[in-house]
BATORSE-969057 format. One record per residue: x, y, z of N, C-alpha, C in turn; residue number from 1. Coordinates in Angstrom, 1 decimal, always signed. Example, Ala and Ser with C-alpha at 12.3 -4.5 7.8 and 13.67 -1.06 7.14 Angstrom:
2
R;n.c1;n.c2;n.c3;ca.c1;ca.c2;ca.c3;c.c1;c.c2;c.c3;nr
R;+13.2;-5.7;+7.8;+12.3;-4.5;+7.8;+13.2;-3.3;+7.8;1
R;+12.8;-2.2;+7.1;+13.7;-1.1;+7.1;+12.9;+0.0;+7.9;2
end
This chain:
179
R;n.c1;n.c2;n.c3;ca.c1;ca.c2;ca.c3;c.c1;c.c2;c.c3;nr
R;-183.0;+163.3;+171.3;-181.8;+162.8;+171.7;-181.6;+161.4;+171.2;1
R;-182.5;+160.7;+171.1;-182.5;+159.3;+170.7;-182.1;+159.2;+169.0;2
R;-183.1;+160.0;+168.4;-182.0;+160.3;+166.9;-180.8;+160.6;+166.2;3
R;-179.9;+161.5;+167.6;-179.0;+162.0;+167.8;-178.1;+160.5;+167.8;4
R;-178.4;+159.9;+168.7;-177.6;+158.7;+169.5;-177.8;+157.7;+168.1;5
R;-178.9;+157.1;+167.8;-178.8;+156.3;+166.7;-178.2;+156.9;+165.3;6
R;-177.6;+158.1;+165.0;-177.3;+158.6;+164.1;-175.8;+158.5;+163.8;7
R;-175.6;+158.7;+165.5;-174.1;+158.6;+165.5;-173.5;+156.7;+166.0;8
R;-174.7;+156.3;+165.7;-174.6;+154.5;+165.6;-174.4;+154.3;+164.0;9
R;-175.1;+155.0;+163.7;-175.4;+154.5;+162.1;-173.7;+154.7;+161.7;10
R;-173.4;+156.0;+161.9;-171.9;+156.7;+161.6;-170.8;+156.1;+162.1;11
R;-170.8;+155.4;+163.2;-169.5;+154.4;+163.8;-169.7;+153.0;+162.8;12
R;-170.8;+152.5;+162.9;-170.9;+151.2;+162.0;-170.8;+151.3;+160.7;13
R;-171.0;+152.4;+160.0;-170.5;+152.7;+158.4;-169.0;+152.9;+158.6;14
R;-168.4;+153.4;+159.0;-167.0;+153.7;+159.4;-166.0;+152.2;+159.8;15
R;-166.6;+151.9;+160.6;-166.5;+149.9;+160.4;-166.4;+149.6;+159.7;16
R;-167.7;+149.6;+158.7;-167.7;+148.6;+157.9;-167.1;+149.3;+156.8;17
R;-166.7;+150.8;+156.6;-165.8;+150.8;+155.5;-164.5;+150.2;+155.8;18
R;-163.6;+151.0;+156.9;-162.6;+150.3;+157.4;-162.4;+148.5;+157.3;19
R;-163.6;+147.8;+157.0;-163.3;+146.3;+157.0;-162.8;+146.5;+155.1;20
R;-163.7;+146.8;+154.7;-163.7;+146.7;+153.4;-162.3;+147.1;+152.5;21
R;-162.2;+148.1;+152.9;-161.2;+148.4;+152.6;-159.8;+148.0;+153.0;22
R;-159.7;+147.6;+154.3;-158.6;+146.4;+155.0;-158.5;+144.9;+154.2;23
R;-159.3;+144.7;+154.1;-159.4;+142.9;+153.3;-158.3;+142.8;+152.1;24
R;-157.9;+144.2;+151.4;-156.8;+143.8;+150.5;-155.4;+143.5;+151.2;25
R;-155.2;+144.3;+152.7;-154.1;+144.2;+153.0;-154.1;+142.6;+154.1;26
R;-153.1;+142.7;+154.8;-152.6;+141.2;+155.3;-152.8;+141.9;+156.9;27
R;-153.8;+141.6;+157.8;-153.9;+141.8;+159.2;-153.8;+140.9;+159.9;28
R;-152.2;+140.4;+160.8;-152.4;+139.6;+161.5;-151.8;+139.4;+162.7;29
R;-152.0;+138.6;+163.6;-151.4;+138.8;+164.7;-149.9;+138.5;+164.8;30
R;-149.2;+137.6;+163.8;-147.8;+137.2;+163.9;-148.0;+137.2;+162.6;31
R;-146.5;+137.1;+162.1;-145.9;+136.7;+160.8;-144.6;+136.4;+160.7;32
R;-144.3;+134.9;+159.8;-143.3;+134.4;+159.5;-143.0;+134.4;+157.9;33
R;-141.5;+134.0;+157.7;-140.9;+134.5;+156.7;-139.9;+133.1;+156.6;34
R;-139.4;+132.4;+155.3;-138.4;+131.6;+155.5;-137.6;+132.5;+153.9;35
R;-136.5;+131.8;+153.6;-136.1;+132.0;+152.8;-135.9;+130.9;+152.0;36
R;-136.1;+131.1;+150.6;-136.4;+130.0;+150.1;-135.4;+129.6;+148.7;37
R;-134.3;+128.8;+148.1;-133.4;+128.9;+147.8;-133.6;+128.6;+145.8;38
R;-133.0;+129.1;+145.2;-133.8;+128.7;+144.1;-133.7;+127.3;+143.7;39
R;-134.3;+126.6;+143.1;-134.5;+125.4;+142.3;-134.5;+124.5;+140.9;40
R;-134.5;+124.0;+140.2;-133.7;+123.7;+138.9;-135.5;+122.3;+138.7;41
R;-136.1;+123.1;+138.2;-137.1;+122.0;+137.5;-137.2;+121.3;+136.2;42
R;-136.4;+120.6;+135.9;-135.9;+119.5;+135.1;-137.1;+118.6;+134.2;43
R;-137.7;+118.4;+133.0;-138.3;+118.1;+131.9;-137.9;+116.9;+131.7;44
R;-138.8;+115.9;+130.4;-138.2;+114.8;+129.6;-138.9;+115.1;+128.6;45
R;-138.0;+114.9;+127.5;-138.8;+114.5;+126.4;-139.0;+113.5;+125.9;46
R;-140.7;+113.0;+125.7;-141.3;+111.8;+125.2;-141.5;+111.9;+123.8;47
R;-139.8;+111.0;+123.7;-139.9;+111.2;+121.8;-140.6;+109.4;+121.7;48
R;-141.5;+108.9;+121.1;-142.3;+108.0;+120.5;-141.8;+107.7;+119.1;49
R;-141.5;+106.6;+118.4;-141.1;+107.0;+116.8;-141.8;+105.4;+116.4;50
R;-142.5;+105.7;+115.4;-143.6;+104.4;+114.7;-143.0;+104.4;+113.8;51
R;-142.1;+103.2;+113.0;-141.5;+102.5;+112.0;-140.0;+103.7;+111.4;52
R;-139.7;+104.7;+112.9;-138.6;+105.3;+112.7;-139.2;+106.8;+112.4;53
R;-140.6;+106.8;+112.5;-140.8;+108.5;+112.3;-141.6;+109.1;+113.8;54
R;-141.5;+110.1;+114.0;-142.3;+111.1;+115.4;-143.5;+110.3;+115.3;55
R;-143.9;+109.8;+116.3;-145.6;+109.8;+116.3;-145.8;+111.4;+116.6;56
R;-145.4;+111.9;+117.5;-145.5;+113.2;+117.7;-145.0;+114.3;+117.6;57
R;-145.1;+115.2;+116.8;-144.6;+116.9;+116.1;-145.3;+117.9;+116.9;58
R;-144.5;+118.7;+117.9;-144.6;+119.7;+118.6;-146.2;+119.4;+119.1;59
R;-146.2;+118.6;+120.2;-147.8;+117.6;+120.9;-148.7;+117.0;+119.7;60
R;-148.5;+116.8;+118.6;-149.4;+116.8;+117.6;-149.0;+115.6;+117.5;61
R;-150.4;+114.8;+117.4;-150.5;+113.4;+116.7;-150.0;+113.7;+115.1;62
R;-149.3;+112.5;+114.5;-149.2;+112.9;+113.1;-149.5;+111.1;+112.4;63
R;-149.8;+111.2;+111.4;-149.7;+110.1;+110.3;-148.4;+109.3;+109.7;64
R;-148.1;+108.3;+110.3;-147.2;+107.6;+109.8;-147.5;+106.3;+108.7;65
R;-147.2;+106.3;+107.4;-147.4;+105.2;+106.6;-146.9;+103.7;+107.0;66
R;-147.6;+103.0;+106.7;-147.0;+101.3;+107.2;-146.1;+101.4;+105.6;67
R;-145.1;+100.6;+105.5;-144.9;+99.8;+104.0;-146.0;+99.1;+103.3;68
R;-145.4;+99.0;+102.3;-146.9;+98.2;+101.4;-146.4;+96.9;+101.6;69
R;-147.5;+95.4;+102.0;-147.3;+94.2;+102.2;-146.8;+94.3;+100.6;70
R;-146.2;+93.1;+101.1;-145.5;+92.1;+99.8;-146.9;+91.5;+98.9;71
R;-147.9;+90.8;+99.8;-149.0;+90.2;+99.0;-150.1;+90.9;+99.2;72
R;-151.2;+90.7;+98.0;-152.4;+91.4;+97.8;-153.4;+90.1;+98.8;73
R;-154.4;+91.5;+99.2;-155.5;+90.8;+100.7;-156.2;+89.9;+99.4;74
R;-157.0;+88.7;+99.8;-157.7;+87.8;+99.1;-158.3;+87.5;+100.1;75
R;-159.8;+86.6;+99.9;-160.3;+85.5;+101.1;-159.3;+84.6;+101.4;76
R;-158.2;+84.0;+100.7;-157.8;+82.7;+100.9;-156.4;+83.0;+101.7;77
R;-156.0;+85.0;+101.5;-154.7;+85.1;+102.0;-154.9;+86.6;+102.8;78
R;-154.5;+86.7;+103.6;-154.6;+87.7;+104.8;-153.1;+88.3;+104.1;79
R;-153.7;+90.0;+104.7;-152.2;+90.5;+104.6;-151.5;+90.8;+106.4;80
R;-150.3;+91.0;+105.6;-149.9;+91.2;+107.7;-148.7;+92.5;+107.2;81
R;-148.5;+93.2;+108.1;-147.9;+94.4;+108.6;-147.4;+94.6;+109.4;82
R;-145.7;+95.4;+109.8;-145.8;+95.5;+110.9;-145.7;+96.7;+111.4;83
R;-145.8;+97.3;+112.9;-145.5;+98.3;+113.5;-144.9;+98.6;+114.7;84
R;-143.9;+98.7;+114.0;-142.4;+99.0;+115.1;-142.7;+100.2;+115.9;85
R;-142.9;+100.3;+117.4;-142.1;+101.6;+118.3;-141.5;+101.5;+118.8;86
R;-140.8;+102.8;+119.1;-139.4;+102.9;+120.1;-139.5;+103.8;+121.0;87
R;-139.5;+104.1;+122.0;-139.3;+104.8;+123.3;-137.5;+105.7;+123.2;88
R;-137.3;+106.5;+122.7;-136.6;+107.6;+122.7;-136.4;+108.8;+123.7;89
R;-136.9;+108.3;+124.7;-137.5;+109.7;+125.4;-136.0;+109.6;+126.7;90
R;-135.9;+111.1;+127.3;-134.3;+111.1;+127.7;-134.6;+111.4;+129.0;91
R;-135.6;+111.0;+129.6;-135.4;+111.0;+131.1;-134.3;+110.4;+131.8;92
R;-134.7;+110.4;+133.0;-133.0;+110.2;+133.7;-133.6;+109.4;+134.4;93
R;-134.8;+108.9;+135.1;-135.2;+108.2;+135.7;-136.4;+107.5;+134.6;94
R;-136.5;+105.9;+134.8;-136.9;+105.1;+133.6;-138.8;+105.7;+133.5;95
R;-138.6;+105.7;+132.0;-139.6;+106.5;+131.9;-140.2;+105.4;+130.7;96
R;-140.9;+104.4;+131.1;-141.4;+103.3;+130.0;-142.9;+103.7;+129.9;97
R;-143.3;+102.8;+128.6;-144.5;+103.0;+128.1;-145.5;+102.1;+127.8;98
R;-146.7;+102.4;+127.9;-147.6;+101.4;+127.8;-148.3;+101.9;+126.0;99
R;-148.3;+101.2;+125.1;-148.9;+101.1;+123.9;-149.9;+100.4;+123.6;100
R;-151.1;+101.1;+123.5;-151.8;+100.6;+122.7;-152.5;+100.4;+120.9;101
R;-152.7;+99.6;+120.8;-152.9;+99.7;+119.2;-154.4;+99.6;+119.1;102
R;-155.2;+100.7;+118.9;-156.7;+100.4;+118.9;-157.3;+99.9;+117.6;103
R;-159.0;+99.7;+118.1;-159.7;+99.6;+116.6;-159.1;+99.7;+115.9;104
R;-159.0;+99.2;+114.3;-159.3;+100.1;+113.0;-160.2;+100.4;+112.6;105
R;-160.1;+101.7;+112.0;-161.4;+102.4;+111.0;-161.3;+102.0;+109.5;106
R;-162.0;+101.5;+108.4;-161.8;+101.0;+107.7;-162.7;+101.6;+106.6;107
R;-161.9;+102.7;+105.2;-162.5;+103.4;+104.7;-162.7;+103.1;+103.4;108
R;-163.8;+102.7;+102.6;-163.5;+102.7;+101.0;-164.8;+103.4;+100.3;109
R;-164.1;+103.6;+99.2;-165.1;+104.2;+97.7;-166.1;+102.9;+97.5;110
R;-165.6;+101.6;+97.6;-166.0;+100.3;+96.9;-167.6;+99.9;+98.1;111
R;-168.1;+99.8;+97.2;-169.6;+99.2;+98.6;-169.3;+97.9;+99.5;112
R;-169.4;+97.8;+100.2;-169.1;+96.6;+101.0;-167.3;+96.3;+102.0;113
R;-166.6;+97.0;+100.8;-165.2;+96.6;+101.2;-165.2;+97.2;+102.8;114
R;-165.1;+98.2;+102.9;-164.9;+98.3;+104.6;-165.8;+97.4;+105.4;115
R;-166.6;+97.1;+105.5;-167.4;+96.2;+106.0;-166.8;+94.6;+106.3;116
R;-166.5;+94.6;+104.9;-165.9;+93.3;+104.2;-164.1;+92.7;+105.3;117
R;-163.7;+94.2;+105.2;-162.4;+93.9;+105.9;-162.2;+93.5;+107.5;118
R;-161.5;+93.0;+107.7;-161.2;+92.9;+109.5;-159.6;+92.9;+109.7;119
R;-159.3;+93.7;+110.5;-158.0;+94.2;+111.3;-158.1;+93.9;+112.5;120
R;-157.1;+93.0;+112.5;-156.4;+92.6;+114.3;-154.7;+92.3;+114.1;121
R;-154.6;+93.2;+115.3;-153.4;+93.4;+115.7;-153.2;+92.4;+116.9;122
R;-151.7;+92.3;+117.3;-151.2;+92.1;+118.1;-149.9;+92.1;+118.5;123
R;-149.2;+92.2;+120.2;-147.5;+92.4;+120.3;-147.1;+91.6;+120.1;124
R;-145.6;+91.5;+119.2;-144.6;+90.4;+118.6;-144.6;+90.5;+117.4;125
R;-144.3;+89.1;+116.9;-143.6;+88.9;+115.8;-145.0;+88.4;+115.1;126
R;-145.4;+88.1;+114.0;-146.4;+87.6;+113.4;-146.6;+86.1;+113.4;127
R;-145.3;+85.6;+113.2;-145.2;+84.3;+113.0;-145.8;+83.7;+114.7;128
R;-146.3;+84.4;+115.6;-146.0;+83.4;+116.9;-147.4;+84.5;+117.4;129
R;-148.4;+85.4;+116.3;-149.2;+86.5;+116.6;-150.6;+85.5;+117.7;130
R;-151.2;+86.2;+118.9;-152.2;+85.7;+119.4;-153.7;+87.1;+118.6;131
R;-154.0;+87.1;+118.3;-154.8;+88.7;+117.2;-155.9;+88.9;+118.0;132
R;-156.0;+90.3;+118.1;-157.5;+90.9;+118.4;-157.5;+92.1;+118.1;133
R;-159.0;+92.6;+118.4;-159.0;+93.7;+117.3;-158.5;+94.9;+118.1;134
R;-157.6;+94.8;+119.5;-156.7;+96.1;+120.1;-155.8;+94.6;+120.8;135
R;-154.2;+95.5;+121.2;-153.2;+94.6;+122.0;-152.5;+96.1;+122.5;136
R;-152.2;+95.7;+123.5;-151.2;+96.7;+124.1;-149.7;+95.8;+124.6;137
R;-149.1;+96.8;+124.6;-147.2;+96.2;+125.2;-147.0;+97.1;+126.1;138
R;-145.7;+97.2;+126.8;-144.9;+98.1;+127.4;-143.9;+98.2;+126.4;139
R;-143.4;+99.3;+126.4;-142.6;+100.0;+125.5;-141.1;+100.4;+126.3;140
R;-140.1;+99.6;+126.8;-139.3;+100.5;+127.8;-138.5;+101.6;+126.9;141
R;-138.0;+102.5;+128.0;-137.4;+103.2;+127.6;-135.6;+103.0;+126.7;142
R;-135.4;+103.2;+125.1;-134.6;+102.7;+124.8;-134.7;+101.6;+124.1;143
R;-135.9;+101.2;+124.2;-136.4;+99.7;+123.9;-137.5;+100.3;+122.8;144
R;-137.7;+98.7;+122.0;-139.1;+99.3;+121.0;-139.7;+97.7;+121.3;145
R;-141.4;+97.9;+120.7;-141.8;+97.1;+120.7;-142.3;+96.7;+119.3;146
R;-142.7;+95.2;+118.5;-143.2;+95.4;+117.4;-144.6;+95.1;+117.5;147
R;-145.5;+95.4;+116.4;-147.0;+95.1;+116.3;-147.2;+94.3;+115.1;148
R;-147.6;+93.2;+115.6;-148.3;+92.7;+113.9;-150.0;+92.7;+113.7;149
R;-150.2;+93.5;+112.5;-151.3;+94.0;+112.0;-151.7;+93.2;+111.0;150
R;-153.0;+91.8;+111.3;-153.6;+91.4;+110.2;-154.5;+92.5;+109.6;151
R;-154.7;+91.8;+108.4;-156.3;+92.3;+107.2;-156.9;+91.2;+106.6;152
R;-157.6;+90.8;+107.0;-158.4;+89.7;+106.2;-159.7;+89.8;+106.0;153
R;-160.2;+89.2;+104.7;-161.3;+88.9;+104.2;-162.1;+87.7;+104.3;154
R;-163.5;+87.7;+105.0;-164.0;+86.2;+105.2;-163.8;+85.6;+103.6;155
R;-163.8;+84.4;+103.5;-163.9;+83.1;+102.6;-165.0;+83.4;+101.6;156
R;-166.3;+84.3;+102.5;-167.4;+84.4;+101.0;-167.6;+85.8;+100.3;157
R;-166.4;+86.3;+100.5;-166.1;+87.7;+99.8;-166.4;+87.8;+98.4;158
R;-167.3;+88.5;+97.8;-167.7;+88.8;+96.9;-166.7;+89.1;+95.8;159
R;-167.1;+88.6;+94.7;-165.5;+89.2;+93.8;-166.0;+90.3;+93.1;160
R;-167.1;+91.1;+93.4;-166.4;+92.6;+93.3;-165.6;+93.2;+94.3;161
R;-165.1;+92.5;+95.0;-164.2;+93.5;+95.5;-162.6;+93.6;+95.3;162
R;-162.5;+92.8;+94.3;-161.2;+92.6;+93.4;-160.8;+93.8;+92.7;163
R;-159.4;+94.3;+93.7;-158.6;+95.4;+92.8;-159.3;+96.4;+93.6;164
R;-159.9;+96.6;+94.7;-160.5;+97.3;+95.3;-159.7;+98.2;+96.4;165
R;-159.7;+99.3;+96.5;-158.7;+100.1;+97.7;-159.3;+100.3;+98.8;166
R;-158.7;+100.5;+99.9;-159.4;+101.1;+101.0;-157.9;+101.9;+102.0;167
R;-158.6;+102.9;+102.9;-157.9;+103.3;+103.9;-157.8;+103.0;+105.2;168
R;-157.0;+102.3;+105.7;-157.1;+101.9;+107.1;-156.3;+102.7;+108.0;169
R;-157.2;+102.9;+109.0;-156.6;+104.2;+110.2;-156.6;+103.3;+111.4;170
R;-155.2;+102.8;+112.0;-155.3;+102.5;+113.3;-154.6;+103.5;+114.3;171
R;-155.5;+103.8;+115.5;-154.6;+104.6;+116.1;-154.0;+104.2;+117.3;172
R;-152.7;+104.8;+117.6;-151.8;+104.2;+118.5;-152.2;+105.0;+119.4;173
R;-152.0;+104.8;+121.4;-152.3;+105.7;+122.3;-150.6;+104.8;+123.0;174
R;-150.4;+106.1;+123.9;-149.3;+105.8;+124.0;-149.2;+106.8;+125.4;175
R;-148.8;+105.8;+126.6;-149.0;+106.5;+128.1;-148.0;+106.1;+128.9;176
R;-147.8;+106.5;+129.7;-146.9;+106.3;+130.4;-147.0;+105.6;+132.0;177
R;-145.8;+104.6;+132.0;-145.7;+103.1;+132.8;-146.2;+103.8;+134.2;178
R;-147.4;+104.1;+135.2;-147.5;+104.4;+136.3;-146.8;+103.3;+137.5;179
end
């Protein structure tokens, strides 16, 4: 009789516990509420950025914008300067400004020494009134641009092979938004 009785324990508690298992996909509760909920209109901006008049950014994509070529060739005795215009384009409805920064340069050449040899510092404004380091950031408002002036200079005991020498300079801009 006792096997009898634990058998038909075993059989109520499998039956349970299938019954649980199988319930857990549905919703068992003791009340339920409901509201109705009305549709809604979720509204975008687009953060158009433009560096000396072109996209910094193409469908999310960082892209490469050329500076102009300075007027004067870099020497120890003459620094070159550049500038870099942005503009805040972006069409939000509520003000949507920006913080820019102008980081490191990376400084690339074929020539031995010349990247080494070079130094780039930026800073916000105009050149003529420039405070330089080698990163500056601005706010950017919306509708508004800001300019960057970008030295290149050579110390005073630069070697003259480096005369007529090229290099590639990559500064990159990060560009975030005013919290």
């Amino acid at each position: 009789m006792r096997i009898r009785t634990l058998l038909r324990t075993v059989a109520v508690l499998s039956l349970a516990v299938g019954a649980g298992l199988l319930g857990v996909s549905g919703a068992w509760a003791l009340w339920s509420v409901s509201a109705p909920a009305e549709t809604g209109t979720v509204q975008s901006a687009n953060l158009v950025v433009k560096a000396n008049g072109e996209p910094l950014l193409v469908n999310g994509t960082s892209t490469t914008v050329k500076l102009a070529d300075p007027k004067s060739a870099l020497t120890p005795t003459t620094p070159m300067y550049a500038t870099l215009t942005l503009s805040n384009h972006s069409d939000a409805t509520a003000g949507l400004d920006l913080t820019a920064t102008v980081g490191k340069a990376a400084v690339i050449s074929a020539t031995a020494g010349l990247a080494r040899a070079v130094t780039v510092e930026t800073a916000a404004g105009r050149c003529a009134a420039a405070s330089f380091a080698p990163t500056s950031s601005a706010t950017v408002v919306q509708n508004g641009s800001q300019t960057f002036c970008l030295r290149l200079s050579l110390p005073a005991n630069a070697p003259g092979t480096l005369s007529g020498a090229s290099a590639t300079v990559t500064i990159p801009v990060h560009v975030e938004q005013v919290r």
